[in-house]
Structure formats: C-alpha cells, structure tokens
N, C-alpha and C positions, 0 to 999 in steps of 0.2 A: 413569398419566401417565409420557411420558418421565423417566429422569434427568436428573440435572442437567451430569452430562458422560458421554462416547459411550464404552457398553462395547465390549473387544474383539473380531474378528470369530472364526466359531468356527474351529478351524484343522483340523477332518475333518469327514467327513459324519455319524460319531457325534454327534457335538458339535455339529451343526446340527440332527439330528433331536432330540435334549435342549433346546437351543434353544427350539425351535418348541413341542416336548410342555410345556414350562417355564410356557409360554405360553396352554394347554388348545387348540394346536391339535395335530390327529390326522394324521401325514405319513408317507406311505409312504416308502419308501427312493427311488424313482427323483425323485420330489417332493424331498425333502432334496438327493438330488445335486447337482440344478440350482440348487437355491437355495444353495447351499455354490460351486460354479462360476463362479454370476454373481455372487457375494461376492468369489471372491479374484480373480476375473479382471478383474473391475472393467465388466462385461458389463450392459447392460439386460435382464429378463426377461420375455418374451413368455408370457403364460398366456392359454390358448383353453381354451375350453369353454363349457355350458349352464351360464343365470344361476342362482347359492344354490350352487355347490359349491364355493364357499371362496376365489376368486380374489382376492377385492379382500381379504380378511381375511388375505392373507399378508403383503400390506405392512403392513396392521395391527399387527398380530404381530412382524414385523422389527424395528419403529419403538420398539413396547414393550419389547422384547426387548433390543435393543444400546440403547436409551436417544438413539433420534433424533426427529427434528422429521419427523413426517408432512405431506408438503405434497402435496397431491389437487388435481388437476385431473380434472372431472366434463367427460368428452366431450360433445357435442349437435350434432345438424346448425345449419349455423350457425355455427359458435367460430370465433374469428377473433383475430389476432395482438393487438388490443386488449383483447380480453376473458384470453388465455390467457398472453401475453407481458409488454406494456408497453403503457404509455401515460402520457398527457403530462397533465400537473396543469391544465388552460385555463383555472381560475377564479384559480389561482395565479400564471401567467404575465400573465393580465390585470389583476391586481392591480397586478406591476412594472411592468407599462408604464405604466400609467398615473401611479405614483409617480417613475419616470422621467421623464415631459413634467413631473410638479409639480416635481421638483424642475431642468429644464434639461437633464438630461443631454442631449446631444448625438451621443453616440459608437454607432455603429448596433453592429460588429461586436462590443461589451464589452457592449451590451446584449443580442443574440441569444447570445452567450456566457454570458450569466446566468440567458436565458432556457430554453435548453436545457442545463441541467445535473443535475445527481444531486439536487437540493434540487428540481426540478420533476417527476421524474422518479418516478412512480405502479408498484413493484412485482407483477405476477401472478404465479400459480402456477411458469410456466418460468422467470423468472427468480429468484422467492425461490429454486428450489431449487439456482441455481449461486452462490450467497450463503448460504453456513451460517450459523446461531447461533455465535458463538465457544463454546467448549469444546465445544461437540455433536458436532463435526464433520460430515460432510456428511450431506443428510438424506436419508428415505426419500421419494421422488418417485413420486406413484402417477399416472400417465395409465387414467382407469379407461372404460372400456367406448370405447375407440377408435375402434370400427367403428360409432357413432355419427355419427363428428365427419366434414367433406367432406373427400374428396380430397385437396382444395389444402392444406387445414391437414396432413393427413398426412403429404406432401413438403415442409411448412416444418420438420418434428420431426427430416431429416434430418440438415441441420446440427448439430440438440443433444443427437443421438444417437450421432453421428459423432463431436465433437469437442467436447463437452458447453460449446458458444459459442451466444450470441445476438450479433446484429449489429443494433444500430441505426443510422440513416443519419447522426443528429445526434451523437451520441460515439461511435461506432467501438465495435469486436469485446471484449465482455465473453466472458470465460474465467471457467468454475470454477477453482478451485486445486485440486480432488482430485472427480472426479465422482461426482453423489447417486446412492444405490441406485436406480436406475430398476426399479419395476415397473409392467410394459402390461397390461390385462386388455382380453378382448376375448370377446361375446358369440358373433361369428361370424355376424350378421346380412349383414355381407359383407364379402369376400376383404381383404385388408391384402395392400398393395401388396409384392412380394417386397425390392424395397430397402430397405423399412422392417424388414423381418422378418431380413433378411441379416446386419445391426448388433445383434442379438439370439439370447439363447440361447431356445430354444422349448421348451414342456412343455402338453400337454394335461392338464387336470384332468379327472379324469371324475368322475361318481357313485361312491362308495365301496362295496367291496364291503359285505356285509353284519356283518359281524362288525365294521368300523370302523366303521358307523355307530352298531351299537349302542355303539363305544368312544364315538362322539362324543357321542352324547345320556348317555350316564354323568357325562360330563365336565361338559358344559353343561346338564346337568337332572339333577343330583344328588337333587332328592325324589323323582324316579319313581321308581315300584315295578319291581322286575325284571320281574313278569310284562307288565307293563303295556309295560316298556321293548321288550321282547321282538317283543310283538304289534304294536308301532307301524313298528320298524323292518320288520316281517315282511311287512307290509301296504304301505309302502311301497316294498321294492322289489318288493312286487307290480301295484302302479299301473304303474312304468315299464317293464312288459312289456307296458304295456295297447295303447301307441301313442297316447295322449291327445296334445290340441292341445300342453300345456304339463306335463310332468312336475315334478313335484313337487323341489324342489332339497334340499341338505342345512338350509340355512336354515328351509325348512318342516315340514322334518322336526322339529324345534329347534323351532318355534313349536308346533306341535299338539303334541310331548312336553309345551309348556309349561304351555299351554291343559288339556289331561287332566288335570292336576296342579296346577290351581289350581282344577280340577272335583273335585278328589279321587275319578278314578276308580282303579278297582284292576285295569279290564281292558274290553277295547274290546267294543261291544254295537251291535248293528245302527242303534239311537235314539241313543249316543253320535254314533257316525261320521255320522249323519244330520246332528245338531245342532253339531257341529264341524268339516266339513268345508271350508268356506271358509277355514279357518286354512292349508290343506292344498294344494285347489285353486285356481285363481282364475280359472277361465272355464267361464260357465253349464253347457256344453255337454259338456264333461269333469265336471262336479256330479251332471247329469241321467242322462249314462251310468253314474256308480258308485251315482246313488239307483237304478237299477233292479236287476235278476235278477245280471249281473256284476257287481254289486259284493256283493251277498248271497252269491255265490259264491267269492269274493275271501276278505272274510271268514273261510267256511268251510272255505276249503283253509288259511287260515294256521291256524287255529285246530287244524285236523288236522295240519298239518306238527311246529307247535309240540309237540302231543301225542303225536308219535309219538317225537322228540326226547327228551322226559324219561324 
C-alpha cells in the first residue's frame, strides 16, 4: 500500500533503478533512464511493447514506491468522455429540482447554478488524477492498453497531455496544480496517433534477455529450485524463437515458475510440460505445435544447453 505521504523523487538514474529493484522490479539501465526523465521532466511515459513484459507494473511500482495514489484508467473500444472523464450525478440533480418546485423557488439561473456544480459533479479516472489526495501529492496516472480505446478518445487526451486541463462546458477549465505521473501502455494492436506520442517520452519494453528473467523469477518465485528455475527460463526463451501465434510474456513466465512450485517439481519432464502448459501458453494452436516432435525437441536442446553450461 501506498504511504501515507509522497516520497521524494529519485534525483539519478542510480537511484531510480534502486527505486524500482526496491520494489522486486528487474530494469535495465535504458528502462530506468526514461523513467528517471519522465520523473524530473514532468513528461508522460509512452511504453510499447508485447502483453506480460512488465508495462503496466511500472506504474505499479512508481505508485508503491514514491508512496502515490495509482489511478488506472483500463482502455476499450468504446470509452468515452463519460465513462473516462466526468459526468453529471442526474439522480442527484433531479432530486433538486424537484425540491426546488416544493419548495417555490423561482429563480432559474441560481437553480442551474446549483445544479451544475462540484456537489453534482461525478469524478472518473482523468479527472481524479488532476485532483491529488492532500499530502500524496500528485498521483501515478496509468492509461493502460490505449491502442484499445477509438481514435476520437485519443485526440480528447491531447488536451490532458498537453496541459494536464480538462474542460467542462458547465464550470469551465480545471487545471492540475502539479501534473500526475502519467504512464501509457500500449499493446501495439494499432499505431498511436504521432500527436499523441509527440507530448511523450517513448521506451519499448522488450522480452528480457535471459539472464533477467531468470533475475525475475528469483525475485518473484523465491521457492523455486535453481535447477528447476533454470530450465524454465531456458525453455521459454526458447518458445519465442518458435514464431507462435502468441509468445509467452514475462507474466507467464512468473505463473508456470509458480505452478511447478506448487507441483513441487525439481525439474521439467516431457508429462510436466504436457500437464502445465496452459499456465504458459494460451492458444490451442501454439499448445498442439509444442505437444508434438518440436517441443520434445525443445525440451532436449535446453536440457543439453543447460548441461553443457555446468
């Protein structure tokens, strides 16, 4: 859980990757850079890549880390300024009106003045996050899988990307007093408009080399066995040389270390991988190609790489 007020930001990129490790996440140095950047520059951070290799877990991590309020906004075709912005209390509003006629009033403009104010006035995601918590100060603002959401909502983010303002037509232009850490994550399902991306510092996350993952499952699967840890990482990045429909992310990597390890195995076997492999993969078709002859293969080249290693 966050603090209860907002720690300092870090002031190098040492001390951003300490930060983040602090935190059990694994960040290469070009990774910290940018996240250290878009800290002091006051910058939103644009992060691309394939789903499970850590994207939305950085704001995570920011949030726990400096002791802020994570405020998420989940993209969808469809999202619309009501759902992601604001909107207006109508069960609320019709209440006053109608205690208005009981009780006489008269006065039309004191009445739509009461009825369009901050007491009717329904907070979402964009706007909590230009409204901190007091003592938190401002919070980590996640827009996560953008290249979801249409178009038109994309070019309404300009505005609160640009000048971290929302504009309503009924009270007029709300400003942050100090802009949320914005972080974007984005699948890559399709292109993000370049205006959007122009008001942002940009970082692809890729799959980790091999020797970070096996940092990562260290971190976040402390019971597994070395060898066992070994052969998983080993095996995985041997899937994403396969060209399957959907590779395997770091997340999955993280679930199947979990899964073997609550199997109490001590080392991967043709009938393991069989029987735990949807932890791993998650489309028949990619399943059916590593039940056959390549993945028996698979297997037996990590098993030999591994062994030649020790």
């Amino acid at each position: 859980m966050p603090a209860d007020f907002a720690s300092p930001l870090p002031e190098t990129i040492e001390q951003t990757v300490a930060l983040l490790e602090g935190e059990g996440y694994v960040a290469g140095r070009a990774l910290a850079t940018v996240v250290f950047l878009a800290l002091r520059m006051k910058r939103p951070l644009f992060l691309e890549g394939e789903a499970g290799v850590g994207k939305t877990e950085i704001a995570k991590v920011l949030s726990r880390a400096l002791g802020r309020d994570l405020i998420r906004l989940q993209c969808y075709e469809g999202l619309d300024v009501s759902t992601a912005v604001y909107e207006w209390n109508y069960p609320a509003q019709m209440l006053d009106i109608r205690l208005s006629e009981a009780s006489g009033e008269t006065d039309r403009e004191r009445l739509e003045a009461g009825l369009f104010s901050e007491r009717h006035l329904i907070r979402r995601p964009v706007l909590q996050a230009l409204s901190p918590s007091l003592g938190k100060g401002p919070p980590v603002f996640l827009i996560d899988e953008l290249d979801r959401a249409d178009e038109a909502f994309e070019a309404y983010l300009l505005e609160v990307l640009s000048d971290f303002q929302v504009t309503i037509p009924e009270l007029g232009t709300i400003r942050a007093d100090a802009p949320p850490i914005v972080i974007i994550t984005t699948n890559r399902t399709r292109e993000v408009h370049d205006a959007l991306k122009r008001r942002c510092l940009y970082h692809w996350v890729d799959y980790p080399a091999a020797a970070v993952e096996l940092e990562i499952v260290r971190r976040k699967v402390p019971g597994c066995r070395v060898r066992l840890s070994r052969e998983i990482v080993a095996y995985v990045q041997g899937l994403r040389k396969l060209d399957l429909f959907k590779n395997p992310g770091v997340a999955e990597t993280i679930d199947w270390a979990t899964a073997l390890t609550e199997l109490d195995r001590v080392a991967l076997d043709p009938e393991t991988v069989s029987d735990t492999i949807g932890t791993l993969l998650k489309y028949q078709d990619d399943i059916a190609r590593i039940a056959g002859s390549e993945g028996a293969k698979l297997l037996s080249d990590v098993r030999a790489a591994l062994a030649a290693e020790a």
